[in-house]
N, C-alpha and C positions, 0 to 999 in steps of 0.2 A: 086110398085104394091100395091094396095088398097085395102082391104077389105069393104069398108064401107057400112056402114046404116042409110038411112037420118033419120034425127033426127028433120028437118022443112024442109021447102021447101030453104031455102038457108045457111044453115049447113048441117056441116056432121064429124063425127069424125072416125079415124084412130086406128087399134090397135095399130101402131106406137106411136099416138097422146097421148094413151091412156098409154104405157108403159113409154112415157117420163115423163108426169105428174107422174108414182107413183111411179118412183124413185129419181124426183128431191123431191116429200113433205115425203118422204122415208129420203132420205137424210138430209133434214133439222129436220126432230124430232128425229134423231138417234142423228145427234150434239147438239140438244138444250137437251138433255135427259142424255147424259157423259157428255155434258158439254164443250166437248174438239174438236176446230174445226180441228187438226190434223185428225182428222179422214177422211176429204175430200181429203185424200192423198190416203189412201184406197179407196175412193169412185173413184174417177182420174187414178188410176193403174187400176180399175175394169171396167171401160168405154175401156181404152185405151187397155185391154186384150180381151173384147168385140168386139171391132172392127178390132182388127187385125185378129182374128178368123174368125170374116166375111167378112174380107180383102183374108185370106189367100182360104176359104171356095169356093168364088164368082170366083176369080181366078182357082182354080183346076176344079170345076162346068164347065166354060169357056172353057179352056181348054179341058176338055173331050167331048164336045160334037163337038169340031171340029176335035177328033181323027177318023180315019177314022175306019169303023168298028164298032164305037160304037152308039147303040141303042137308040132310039129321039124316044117313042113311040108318046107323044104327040108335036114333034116338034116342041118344046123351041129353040130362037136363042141365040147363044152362047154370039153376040154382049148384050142381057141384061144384062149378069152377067159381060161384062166388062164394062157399063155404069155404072153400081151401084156402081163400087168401089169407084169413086170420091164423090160421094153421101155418100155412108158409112163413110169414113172419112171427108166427112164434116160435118154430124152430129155429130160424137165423141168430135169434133173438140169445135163445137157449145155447146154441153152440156157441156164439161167442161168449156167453157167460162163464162159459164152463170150460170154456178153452184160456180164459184169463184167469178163472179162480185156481185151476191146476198148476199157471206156472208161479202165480204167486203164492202157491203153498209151497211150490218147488224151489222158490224162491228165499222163503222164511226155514224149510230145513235147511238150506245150504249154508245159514249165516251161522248154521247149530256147530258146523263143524268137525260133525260126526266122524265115524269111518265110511271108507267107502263100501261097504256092503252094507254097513246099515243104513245109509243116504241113500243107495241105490234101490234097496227092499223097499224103502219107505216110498221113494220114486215110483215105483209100478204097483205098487198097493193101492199109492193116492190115483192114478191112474185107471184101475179096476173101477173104484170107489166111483168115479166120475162117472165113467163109460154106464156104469148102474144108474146113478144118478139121474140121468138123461130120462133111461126109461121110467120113470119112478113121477118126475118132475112132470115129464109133459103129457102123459093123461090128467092127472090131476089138473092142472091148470088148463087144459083143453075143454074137458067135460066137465068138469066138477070134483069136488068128493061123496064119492056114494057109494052103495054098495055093490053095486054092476060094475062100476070102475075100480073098486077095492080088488075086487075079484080077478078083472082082467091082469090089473098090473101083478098081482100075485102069480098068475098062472103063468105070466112072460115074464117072473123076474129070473127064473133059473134059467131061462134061453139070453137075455140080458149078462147073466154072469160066466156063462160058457165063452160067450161072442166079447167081452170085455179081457177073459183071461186069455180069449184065443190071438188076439190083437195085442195081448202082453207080451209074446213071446216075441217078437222082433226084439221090445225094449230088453227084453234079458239077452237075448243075445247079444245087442250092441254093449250092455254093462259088462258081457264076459268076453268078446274079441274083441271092444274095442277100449279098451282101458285107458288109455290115453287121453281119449278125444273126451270122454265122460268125467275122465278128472278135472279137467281142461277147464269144462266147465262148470263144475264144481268150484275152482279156484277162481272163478271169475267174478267182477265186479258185483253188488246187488242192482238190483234195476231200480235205475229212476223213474218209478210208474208216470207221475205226472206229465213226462215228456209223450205219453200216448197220447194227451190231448192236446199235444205243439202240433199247429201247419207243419206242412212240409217245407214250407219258406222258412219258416221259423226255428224249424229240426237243421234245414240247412247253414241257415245262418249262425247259430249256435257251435254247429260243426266244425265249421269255416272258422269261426272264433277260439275255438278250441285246436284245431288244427294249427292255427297263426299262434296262439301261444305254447302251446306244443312245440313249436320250430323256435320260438323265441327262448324258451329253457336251453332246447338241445342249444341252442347257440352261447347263452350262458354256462351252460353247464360244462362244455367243452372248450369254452375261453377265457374261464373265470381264472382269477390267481390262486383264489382258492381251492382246496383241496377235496373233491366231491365224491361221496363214495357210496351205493345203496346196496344195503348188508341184508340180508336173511336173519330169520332168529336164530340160527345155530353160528350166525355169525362170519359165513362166507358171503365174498363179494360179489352181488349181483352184476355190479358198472360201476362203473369207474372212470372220471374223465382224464388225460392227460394231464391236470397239474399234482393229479394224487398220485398217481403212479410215475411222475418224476421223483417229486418226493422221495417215495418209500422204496423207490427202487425196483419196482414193476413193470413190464413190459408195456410199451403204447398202447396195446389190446389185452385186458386180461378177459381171458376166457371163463364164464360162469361158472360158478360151483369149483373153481379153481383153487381157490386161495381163501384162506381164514386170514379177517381182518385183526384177530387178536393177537398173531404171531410178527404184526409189523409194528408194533408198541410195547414202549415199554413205561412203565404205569410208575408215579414214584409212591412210596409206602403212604403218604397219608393223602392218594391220589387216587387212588386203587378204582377201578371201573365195577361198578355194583353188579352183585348177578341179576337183580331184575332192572329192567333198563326200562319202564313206563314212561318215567318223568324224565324228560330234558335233562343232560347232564354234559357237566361243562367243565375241563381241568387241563392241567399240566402233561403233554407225554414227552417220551426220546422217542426218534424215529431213526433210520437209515448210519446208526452208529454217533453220529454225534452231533446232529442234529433236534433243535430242542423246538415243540410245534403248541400250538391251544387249538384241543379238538373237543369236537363242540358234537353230542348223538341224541339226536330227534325222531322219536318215535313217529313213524307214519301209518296209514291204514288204518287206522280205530275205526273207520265205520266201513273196513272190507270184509269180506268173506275172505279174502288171502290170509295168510298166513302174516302176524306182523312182521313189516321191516322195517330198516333206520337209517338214517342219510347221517352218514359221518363226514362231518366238515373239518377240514383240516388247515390250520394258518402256520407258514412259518414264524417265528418270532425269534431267531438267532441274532437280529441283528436288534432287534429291543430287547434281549434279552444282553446284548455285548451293552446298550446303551444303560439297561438297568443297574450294569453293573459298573461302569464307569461312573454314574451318577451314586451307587452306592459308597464307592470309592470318594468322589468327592464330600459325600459330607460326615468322610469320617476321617478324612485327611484335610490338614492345610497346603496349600494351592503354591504355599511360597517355597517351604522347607521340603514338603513329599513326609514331614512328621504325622503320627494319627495325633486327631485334636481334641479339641474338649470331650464331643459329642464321645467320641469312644473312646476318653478316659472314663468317662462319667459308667458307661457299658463294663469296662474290665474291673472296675472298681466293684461294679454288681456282682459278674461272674465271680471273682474271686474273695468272693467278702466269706466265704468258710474257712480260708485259709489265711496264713499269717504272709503277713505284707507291710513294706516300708514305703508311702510317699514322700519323695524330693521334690519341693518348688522349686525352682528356679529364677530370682528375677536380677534383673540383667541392672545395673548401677547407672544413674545417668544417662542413660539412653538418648534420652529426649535430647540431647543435648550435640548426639551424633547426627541425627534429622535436621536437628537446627544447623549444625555447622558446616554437613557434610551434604546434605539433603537424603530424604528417603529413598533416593535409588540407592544410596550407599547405606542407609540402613537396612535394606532387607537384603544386602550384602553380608551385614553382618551377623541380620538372623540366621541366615542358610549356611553358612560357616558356623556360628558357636552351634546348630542342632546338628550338622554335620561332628562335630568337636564332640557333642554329650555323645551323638551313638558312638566313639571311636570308646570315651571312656569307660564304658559296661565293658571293655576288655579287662579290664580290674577283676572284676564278676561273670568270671566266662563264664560258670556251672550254676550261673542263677537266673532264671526266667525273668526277663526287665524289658518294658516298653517307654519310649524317649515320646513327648507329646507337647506339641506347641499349643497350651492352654488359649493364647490372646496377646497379642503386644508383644511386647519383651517380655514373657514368662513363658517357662516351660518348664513341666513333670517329668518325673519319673520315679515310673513303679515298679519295684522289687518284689520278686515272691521270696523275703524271706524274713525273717527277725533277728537276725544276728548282726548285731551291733558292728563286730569289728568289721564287716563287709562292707556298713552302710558305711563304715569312717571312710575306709580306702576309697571307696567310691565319691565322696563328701571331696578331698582332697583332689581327687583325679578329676572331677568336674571343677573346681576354684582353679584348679592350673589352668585346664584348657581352656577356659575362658578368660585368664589374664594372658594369653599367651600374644602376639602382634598379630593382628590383621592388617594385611596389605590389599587398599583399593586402589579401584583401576586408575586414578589420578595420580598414585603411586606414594598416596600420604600413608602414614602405619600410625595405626589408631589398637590402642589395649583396652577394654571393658572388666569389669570388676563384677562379679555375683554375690550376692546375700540368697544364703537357701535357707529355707523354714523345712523341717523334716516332723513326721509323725509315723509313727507305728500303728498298728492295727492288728492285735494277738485274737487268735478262740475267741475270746472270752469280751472282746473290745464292741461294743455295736455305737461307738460313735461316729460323726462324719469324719472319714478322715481328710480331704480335701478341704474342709474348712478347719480342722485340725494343723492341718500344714500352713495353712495361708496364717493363722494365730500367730503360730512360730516365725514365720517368714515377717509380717509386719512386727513383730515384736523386736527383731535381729533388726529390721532395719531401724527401726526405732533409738534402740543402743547404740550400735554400728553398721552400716555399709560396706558389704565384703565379708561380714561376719556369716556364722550357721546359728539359725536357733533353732531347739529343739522343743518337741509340744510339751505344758504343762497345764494341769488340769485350770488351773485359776484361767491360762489364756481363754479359756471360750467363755467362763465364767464372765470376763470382761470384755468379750465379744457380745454377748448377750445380752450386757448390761448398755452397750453402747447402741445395740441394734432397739432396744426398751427405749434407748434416753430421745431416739429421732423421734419416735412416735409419740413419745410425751410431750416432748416440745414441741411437734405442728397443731398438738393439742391446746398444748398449756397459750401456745399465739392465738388461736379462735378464738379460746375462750377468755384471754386476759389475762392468765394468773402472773405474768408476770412481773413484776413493778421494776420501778427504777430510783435506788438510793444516791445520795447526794456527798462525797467528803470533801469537805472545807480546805479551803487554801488561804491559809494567814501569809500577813503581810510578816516578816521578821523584825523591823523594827516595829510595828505600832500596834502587831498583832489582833487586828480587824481582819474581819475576813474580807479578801479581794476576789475569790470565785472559787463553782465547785466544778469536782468532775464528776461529770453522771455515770453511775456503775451499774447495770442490769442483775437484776437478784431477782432468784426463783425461788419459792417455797410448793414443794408436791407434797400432796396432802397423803400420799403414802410413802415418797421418800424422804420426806423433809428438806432442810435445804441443800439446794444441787449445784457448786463452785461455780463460777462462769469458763474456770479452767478445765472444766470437765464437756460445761454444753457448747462455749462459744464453737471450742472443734467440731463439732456433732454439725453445727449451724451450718459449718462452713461447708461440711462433706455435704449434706443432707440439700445444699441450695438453698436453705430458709435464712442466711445469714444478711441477706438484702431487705427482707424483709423485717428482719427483728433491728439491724441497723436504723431502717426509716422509722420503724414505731420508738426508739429510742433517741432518735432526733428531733420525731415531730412532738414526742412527752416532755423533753426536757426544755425545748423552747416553749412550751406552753408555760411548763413550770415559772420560766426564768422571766416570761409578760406578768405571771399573774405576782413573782416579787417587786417589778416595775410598777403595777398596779397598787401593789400597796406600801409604794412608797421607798422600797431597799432601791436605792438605785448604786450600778457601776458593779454589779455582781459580774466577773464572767463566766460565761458557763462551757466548761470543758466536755464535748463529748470525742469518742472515741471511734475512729475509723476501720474496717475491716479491709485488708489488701485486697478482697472479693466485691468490697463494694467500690469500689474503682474501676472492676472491669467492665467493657462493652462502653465506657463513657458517659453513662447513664447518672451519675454518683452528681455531677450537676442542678442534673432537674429534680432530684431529690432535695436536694437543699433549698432550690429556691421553692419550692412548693410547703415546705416546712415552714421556711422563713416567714412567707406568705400567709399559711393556714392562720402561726402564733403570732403574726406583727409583732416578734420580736426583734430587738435591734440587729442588725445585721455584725458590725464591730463588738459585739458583747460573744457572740460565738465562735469558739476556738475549739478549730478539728484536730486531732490528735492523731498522728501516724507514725506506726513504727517503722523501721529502716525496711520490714519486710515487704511493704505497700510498695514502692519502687524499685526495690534490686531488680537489673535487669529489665525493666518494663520504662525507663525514661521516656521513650518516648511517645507510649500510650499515660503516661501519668502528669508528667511538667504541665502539658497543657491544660489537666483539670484542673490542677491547683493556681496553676494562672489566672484561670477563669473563677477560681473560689477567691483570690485576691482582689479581682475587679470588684468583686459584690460589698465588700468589706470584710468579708470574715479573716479571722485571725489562722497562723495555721503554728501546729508545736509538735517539734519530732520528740515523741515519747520513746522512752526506754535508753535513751542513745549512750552508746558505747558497748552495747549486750550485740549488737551485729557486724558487720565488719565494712568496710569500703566507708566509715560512717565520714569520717574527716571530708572526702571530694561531694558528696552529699550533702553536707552542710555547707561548702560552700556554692554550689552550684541550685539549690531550690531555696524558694523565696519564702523563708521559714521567719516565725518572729518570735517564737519560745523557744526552750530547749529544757527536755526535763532530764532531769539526773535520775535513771533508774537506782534503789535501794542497793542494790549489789555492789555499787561505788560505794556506800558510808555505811552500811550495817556494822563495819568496826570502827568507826572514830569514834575519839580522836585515835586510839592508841595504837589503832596499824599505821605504820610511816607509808607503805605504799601506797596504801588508799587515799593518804593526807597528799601526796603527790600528785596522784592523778586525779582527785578533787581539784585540787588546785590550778593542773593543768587545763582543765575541763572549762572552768569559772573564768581563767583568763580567757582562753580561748572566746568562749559567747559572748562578754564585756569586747574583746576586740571587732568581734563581729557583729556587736549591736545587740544581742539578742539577749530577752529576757531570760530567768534561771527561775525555775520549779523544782525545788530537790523533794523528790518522795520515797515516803517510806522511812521520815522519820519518827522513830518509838521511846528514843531516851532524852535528858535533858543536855547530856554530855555532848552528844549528836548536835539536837537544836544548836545549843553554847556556840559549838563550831563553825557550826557553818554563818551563825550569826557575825560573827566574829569573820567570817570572810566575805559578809557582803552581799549573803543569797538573797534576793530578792523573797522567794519566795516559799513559803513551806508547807510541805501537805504528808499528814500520817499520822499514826496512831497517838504518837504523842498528843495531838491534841483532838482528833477525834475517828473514828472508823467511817464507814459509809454510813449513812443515816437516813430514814425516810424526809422528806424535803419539811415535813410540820415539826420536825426534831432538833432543825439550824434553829439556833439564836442568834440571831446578828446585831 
C-alpha cells in the first residue's frame, strides 16, 4: 500500500522508497565513520528483527479479522495481510543482499588502491547503482516478468534515480569534509567475510585470542634483545621497540613519520640494501658509529589494502664479530711464537705470485735432541726466541716487504718481496748468526742451535711451487751439510718427483709382486764352498727398469712400507732356504737384512717367529743383519729384541761395521756372533798400508771376541789372496759372484 506524491508526471516516490534509501546511506557512513564493517552484522540482525515483527504483526492482524465476532469497522480484508508476508520478507531479504554486495564491491575497489577521488567517485556511483537496483529487482521478482511490470519499473525508474543520487549527497559530502576519516578507511584491513557467519561466542572468542596474542607480541616486541622496527615504504619508522632505539641512538619513544630508517645504517659496498625490497633480505650493516649489527627486512602486508611495510630486525654482532676475528687471527697465526703459519704463508704466496719474491726455509739442526734432553717446555722456549731472533733479522732488509712464519716444528719461512741476490745473502747470514747465538733457559743451562736454509726464488716469469722449491734446497743442504744454505736447482724437483713416482710404485710393485729377492754367495776361503747367502731385494719396473735398493729401500722407510717389504723378504728367503733343505743342500745360512724401522714398536719379534714358522726353516741357519744405525741411541728399546732373537736360535751379524761410529762399545756390549767387514775397509788391498792396518786391527779384534768375519765386497784376486792369507773366515763379492736369482747358485 502506497502513500505516494507525484513528484512529475512519470515518478513517484514511496515512504517505503524513502525509508530504504536512509538506512542503506545510514549504514554506509556509520561503517565508513568506526571504520569497522562488522558492524553490518548489527545492521543484518536489525533488518532481520524488523521483518520478522512485521512478519509476526501481518499474521496476528490476518488472523484476527477472520475471528468471528471481531470488529472491521472499515472492512480491511484479511487476505492483504497474508499477501504482504511474502513481500515483507522479500524485502528484508533484498536489503540485506544489497547492503553486503555494496560493501563488498567497496571492499574489492579498496584493494585497487586507487586515488582517492577516484575510490571515492567509484564509492557513490556503486552506491547510486544499488539504491536503483533495489527498484529494478523487487517488482520482478515480486510479480513476475511481463509486460505491466516492465512498464511500471520503467516509469519509476527515473524517481528511483533522483531519490538514489538525492541520498548520495551526504556520501559526497562526508568524502569532501571528512577526508580523514574516508582515508582512514580506505587504508584499512580487507574484510574477512567468512567471520559474518561466526557466533558471536565464536567472534568473541577469536577476539579474546587475538587480543592475548596481540599483548603477547607487544610484550615481545618491547622486551626482545633484538632489535624491532616497523618501517613504511618510504622508509620511515612506523615503531620502534626500545632495544632498537638503544642501538642506533634513538630516543625511548620515536614519534611516527619522524625518522627515516636509511639514515641510521651504513650499508657495506657488496652489502648495499636493494631499491625494491619484496623478498626477504638479509646482511651486514654499521650502526650508531662503530657498531657492527645483521639486519634482517621482512616485507609485511601482501594481502593488505595498506600500503606495504617491513619489520627491520636488528642483532648486535660486535662481540661475534670481535670473536670472528680472534678465531680468524688464530688460524693464521701459531699460538706459541704470535708468527703467521702455514695457512697464511700458503695465502701470501697466492697474493704475491705476480711479483718477484725470495722464500727462506728455515730448519732448526738437532732439535729433537733439545726436547729430549731439556724437555719441550724448553723447547718452545727456543722456538719463541729464534722467531723472535728471524723478526729482529729483516732489520738487514729494512726497505724490503718480508713476512717471518712458523711453518710446523722447527721450521720456519721467510718471504721477501724481492730478487736480488745480495739482499737475500745479508739476510742468509743475519739469520745463521741469530740462530747460533746462546740461549739461556730458565734452569739456567745455555744451549746454541744451528740452521740449514733451503732458499728459492720466484721471478715474472717462474710459475713453479716455490715452497716446495725451497723445501728441495733445504733437504738437499741438509743432506750435504747441516748449518749449510742450499739454493733451488732445477734437477732438485726433478728428483723430488722421481722420489714422490718411486712411493707409489713401490706400494704397487708389493700388491702386485714384482719384486724378487736375489741371492749372493758366501764362500768359505779356504775350501771355497759355499757356507751361506745374503738375500738382497731387486726390483725390475717395467717402465723404469731396474730400481737400486739404494734408491727405494729410503722411499720404504719414509713411505712406512719398509715393515712390510722387510716381512715379505724374510718370509721369501726362509722359504727359499727349506726348499735348499729339501733338496738336500744342507748347512746353507741364510743372511737376510734388518731395517732400523723394523725394530721399532717391538713388533720385529713376532715377525720372525711367524716366518720361521710359515717356512719350518731351521731357526740356527738364519742370520739378521744390522747395521750400527738399528741401535744408536735406541739401547734400550733394541738389546731386549735381540735378546729375544737369541733365545729362538737365530744368529745375529753387525753389517757394515766401522762405516758408523761408537761401533768398538757396541760390539762389545750386544750379543752379536758375526761381524762383517764393510768393502770400504779393503777396496785398496793389499797396496794401501792403512787399510792393511785397520783390516788387521779389525780381524784381531773379532778372533778376540769370538766372532766370526764376513769380509764383503771382495772384486779382485789380490783382495781375496789377502785376506786369505789373514785368516778371514769368510768371503762374499763380486770376485766370485754378484746377487743371483736362487735357481742360478751352484752348490
Amino acid at each position: 500500500m502506497y502513500t505516494a506524491s507525484p513528484l512529475t508526471s512519470i515518478s513517484i516516490f514511496s515512504g517505503g522508497n524513502l525509508c530504504y534509501g536512509a538506512f542503506m546511506m545510514a549504514s554506509v557512513l556509520f561503517v565508513f565513520l568506526e571504520r569497522d564493517v562488522f558492524i553490518l552484522r548489527n545492521l543484518v540482525r536489525l533488518v532481520i528483527l524488523v521483518d520478522t515483527f512485521n512478519v509476526l504483526f501481518s499474521m496476528l492482524v490476518g488472523a484476527m479479522l477472520t475471528t468471528p465476532g471481531m470488529i472491521n469497522p472499515h472492512n480491511i480484508p484479511s487476505a492483504f495481510f497474508d499477501v504482504s508476508v511474502p513481500f515483507i520478507i522479500l524485502g528484508g531479504t533484498l536489503i540485506i543482499s544489497e547492503l553486503l554486495l555494496l560493501f563488498y564491491c567497496f571492499d574489492a575497489i579498496k584493494k585497487r588502491q586507487w586515488s582517492y577521488g577516484a575510490t571515492s567517485t567509484l564509492y557513490i556511483l556503486l552506491f547510486i547503482f544499488v539504491l536503483c537496483l533495489d527498484g529494478v529487482l523487487f517488482p520482478f521478482i515480486a510479480f513476475g516478468v511481463n509486460q505491466m511490470v516492465i512498464d511500471i519499473v520503467i516509469g519509476g525508474l527515473s524517481g528511483k534515480v533522483i531519490m538514489a543520487c538525492s541520498f548520495s549527497v551526504p556520501l559526497l559530502g562526508f568524502a569532501l569534509f571528512r577526508h580523514k576519516h574516508l582515508s582512514a578507511y580506505f587504508a584499512s584491513d580487507a574484510v574477512k567475510w567468512s567471520s559474518f557467519f561466526s557466533l558471536n561466542s565464536q567472534l568473541k572468542q577469536e577476539l579474546s585470542e587475538k587480543n592475548y596474542g596481540l599483548k603477547q607480541a607487544s610484550t615481545v616486541f618491547n622486551n626482545v634483545k633484538e632489535g624491532l622496527a616497523i618501517v613504511d615504504d618510504k622508509g620511515v619508522i612506523i615503531k620502534a621497540n626500545p632495544a632498537f632505539c638503544s642501538m642506533v641512538g634513538l630516543p625511548s619513544i620515536v614519534e611516527p613519520g619522524s625518522t627515516s630508517v636509511n639514515t641510521l645504517f651504513a650499508f657495506a659496498a657488496s652489502n648495499e640494501l636493494p631499491e625494491e625490497k619484496e623478498a626477504h633480505w638479509r646482511g651486514e650493516v654499521s650502526f650508531g658509529g662503530t657498531s657492527h649489527g645483521l639486519l634482517t627486512i621482512t616485507p609485511v602486508g601482501a594481502e593488505s589494502s595498506q600500503s606495504e611495510t617491513y619489520i627491520y630486525a636488528l642483532v648486535n654482532i660486535d662481540e661475534l664479530k670481535e670473536t670472528q676475528n680472534k678465531l680468524f687471527y688464530l688460524t693464521r697465526h701459531d699460538p706459541l711464537t704470535g708468527l703467521e703459519n702455514r695457512r697464511a704463508l700458503d695465502d701470501l704466496i697466492r697474493d704475491y705470485s705476480d711479483n718477484d719474491m725470495c722464500l727462506i726455509v728455515v730448519d732448526l739442526d738437532h732439535f729433537k735432541d733439545v726436547n729430549d734432553s731439556y724437555g719441550h717446555g724448553s723447547g718452545d722456549i727456543v722456538l719463541s726466541v729464534i722467531g723472535q731472533r728471524l723478526l729482529g733479522a729483516l732489520s738487514h732488509i729494512p726497505t724490503l716487504t718480508a713476512h717471518v712464519c712458523r711453518t710446523g716444528g722447527d721450521e720456519f719461512a721467510i718471504l721477501v718481496m724481492t730478487s736480488d741476490q745480495g739482499a737475500i745473502d745479508r739476510l742468509n747470514r743475519a739469520v745463521q748468526e741469530a740462530c747460533k747465538a746462546l740461549i739461556t733457559l730458565p734452569q739456567g743451562s745455555e744451549i746454541y742451535v744451528s740452521a740449514t736454509l733451503g732458499v728459492s726464488f720466484q721471478g715474472l716469469k717462474d710459475n713453479g711451487d716455490i715452497l716446495q722449491e725451497a723445501d728441495s734446497a733445504l733437504y738437499a743442504a741438509k743432506h750435504e751439510r747441516r748449518g749449510s744454505i742450499g739454493f733451488y736447482e732445477e734437477k732438485l724437483t726433478s728428483v723430488s718427483q722421481r722420489k714422490l713416482q718411486l712411493s707409489v710404485k713401490l706400494k704397487q710393485a708389493l700388491e702386485t709382486e714384482q719384486l724378487r729377492v736375489f741371492y749372493q754367495p758366501q764362500y768359505a776361503s779356504e775350501t771355497l764352498q759355499i757356507v751361506g747367502v745374503e738375500a738382497l731385494v731387486r726390483w725390475h719396473d717395467a717402465e723404469w727398469g731396474w730400481i737400486g735398493p739404494d734408491e727405494f729401500i729410503p722411499v720404504a722407510e719414509e713411505m712406512g712400507l719398509i715393515e712390510r717389504l722387510g716381512e715379505w723378504v724374510l718370509l721369501t728367503s726362509c722359504t727359499q732356504g727349506k726348499l735348499w733343505l729339501d733338496n738336500g743342500i744342507k748347512g746353507i745360512k741364510m743372511s737376510v737384512n734388518v731395517s732400523a724401522h723394523q725394530l721399532r714398536f717391538g713388533q720385529f719379534m713376532g715377525t720372525v717367529k711367524q716366518a720361521l714358522i710359515k717356512s719350518r726353516f731351521p731357526a740356527e741357519l738364519l742370520q739378521l743383519e744390522l747395521t750400527e744405525s738399528s741401535f744408536i741411541e735406541r739401547e734400550q728399546e733394541v738389546i731386549p729384541q735381540l735378546i729375544a732373537l737369541k733365545s729362538l736360535g737365530v744368529q745375529l751379524a753387525i753389517d757394515d761395521f766401522g762405516t758408523g761410529y761408537s761401533s768398538l762399545s757396541y760390539v762389545a756390549t750386544l750379543p752379536w756372533d758375526t761381524l762383517k767387514i764393510d768393502r770400504s775397509f779393503i777396496n785398496r788391498l793389499p797396496e794401501d798400508k792403512a787399510q792393511r792396518q785397520m783390516t788387521d786391527t779389525i780381524l784381531q779384534l773379532a778372533k778376540n771376541m769370538d766372532l766370526s768375519i764376513v769380509v764383503e765386497g771382495v772384486e779382485t784376486q789380490a783382495q781375496f789372496d789377502y785376506l786369505r792369507s789373514k785368516k778371514c773366515e769368510v768371503i762374499q763379492g763380486y770376485y766370485f759372484s754378484p746377487a743371483v736369482p736362487a735357481e742360478k747358485i751352484t752348490f
